[in-house]
N, C-alpha and C positions, 0 to 999 in steps of 0.2 A: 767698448762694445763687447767683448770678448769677457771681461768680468757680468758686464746685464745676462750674456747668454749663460754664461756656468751659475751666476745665480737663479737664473731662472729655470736652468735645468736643476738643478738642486731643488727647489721649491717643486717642480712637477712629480720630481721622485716622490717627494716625501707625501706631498697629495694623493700620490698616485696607491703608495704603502696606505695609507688610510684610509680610502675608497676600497682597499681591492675585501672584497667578502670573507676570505681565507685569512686576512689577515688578523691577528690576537687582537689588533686594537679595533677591532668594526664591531659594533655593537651586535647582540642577540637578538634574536626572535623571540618571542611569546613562544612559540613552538620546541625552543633548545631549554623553555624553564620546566625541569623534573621537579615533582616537590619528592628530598630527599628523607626515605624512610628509615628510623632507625629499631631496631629492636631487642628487647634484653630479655633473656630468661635466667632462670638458675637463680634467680635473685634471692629468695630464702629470707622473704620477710612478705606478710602480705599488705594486702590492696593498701591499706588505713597509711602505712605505715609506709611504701613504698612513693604514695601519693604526698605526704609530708615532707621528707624529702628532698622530694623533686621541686616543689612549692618551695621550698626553704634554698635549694640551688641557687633556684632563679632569683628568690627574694638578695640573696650574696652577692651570686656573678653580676645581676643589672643594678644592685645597689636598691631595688624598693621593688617589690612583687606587684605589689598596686598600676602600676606605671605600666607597667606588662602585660600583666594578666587582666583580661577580662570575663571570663569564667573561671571558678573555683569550685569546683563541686567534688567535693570529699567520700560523697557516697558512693555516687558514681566512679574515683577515682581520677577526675579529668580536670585537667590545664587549658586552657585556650586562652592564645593572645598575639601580641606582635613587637616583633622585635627590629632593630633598627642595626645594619651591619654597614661597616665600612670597607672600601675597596680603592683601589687603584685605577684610573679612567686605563692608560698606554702604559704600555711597557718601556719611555723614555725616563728617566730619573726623575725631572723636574714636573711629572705629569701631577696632577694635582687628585685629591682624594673627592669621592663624590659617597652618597649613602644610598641606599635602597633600602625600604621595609619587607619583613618576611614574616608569615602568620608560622604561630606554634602548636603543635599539638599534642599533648599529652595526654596519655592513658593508663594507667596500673590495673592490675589485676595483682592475684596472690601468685605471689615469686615472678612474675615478667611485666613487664611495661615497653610500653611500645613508645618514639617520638617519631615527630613529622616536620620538617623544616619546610616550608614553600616561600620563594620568590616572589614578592607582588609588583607588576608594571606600576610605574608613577614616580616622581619625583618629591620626594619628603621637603619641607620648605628650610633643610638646616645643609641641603647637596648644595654645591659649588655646581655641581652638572646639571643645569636648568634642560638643556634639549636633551635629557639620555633618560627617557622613561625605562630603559633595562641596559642593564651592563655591558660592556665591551665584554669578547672573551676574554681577554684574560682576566678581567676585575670578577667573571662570573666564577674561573678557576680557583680564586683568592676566595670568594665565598661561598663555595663547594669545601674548599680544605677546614672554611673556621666551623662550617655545620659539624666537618665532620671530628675536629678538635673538642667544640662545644658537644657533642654525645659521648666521646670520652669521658669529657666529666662529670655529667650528668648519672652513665653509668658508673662509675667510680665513687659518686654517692650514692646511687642509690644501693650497692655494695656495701655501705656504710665503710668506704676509705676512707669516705671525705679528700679525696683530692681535687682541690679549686684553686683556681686563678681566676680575681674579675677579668672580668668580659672590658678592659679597658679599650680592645681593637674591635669589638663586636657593635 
């Protein structure tokens, strides 16, 4: 009897840890998704040129531009598409990885260019998280850090350093 009650106290805890709102592992609201803005100036090459690129970034880090992007408009300077991130459900070791899609946006002008990362509610059909239309916080913290890794290097080419890593965790 004494083992059923400390097991079952144990199981309430750990319920109780993943119910409670505060907690990293309780999902987001629609309301906690910022779409993150990033912007670059100084750049020192213009629009044509800044838009290529950027276009050729993403053709690298996702492995096929096509796949991604769904607007390309070179005159205009502009990117649009959506990208697909992975994340962590809990913060216990064994928690399992689930994906959320996020729309992109891209803009150049001569010497700056702006990006936009945004979060989209729904479940991609390649997530292991069938019931989590948006992220735990903490899986939402892990793709806050990769947007903000992913403009690193996007500025850093468009800089023309060209420093890249694919996007193997994105």
């Amino acid at each position: 009897m004494k083992k059923y009650l400390a097991s079952l106290s144990v199981a309430m805890a750990l319920f109780g840890c993943a119910t409670d709102p505060n907690s990293p592992d309780y999902p987001i609201s629609q309301s906690d998704v910022q779409a993150e803005t990033f912007t670059y100036i100084g750049l020192g090459s213009d629009k044509a040129e800044l838009w290529k690129r950027a276009r050729n970034y993403i053709a690298t880090a996702y492995g096929d531009s096509k796949a991604v992007l769904r607007v390309e408009d070179e005159s205009g300077g502009t990117l649009i598409g959506k990208g697909l991130i992975r994340w962590k459900m809990l913060t216990t070791p064994l928690s399992s990885y689930c994906y959320s899609e996020y729309d992109i946006r891209f803009v150049a002008k001569d010497s700056k260019a702006r990006l936009q990362l945004e979060l989209l509610p729904g479940v991609p059909a390649i997530s292991e998280c069938l019931g989590w239309r948006l992220p735990s916080k903490y899986g939402y913290e892990q793709i806050l850090s990769s947007f903000s890794v992913m403009s690193e290097q996007l500025e850093s080419n468009l800089r023309g350093e060209g420093k890249l890593d694919t996007m193997k965790n994105f």
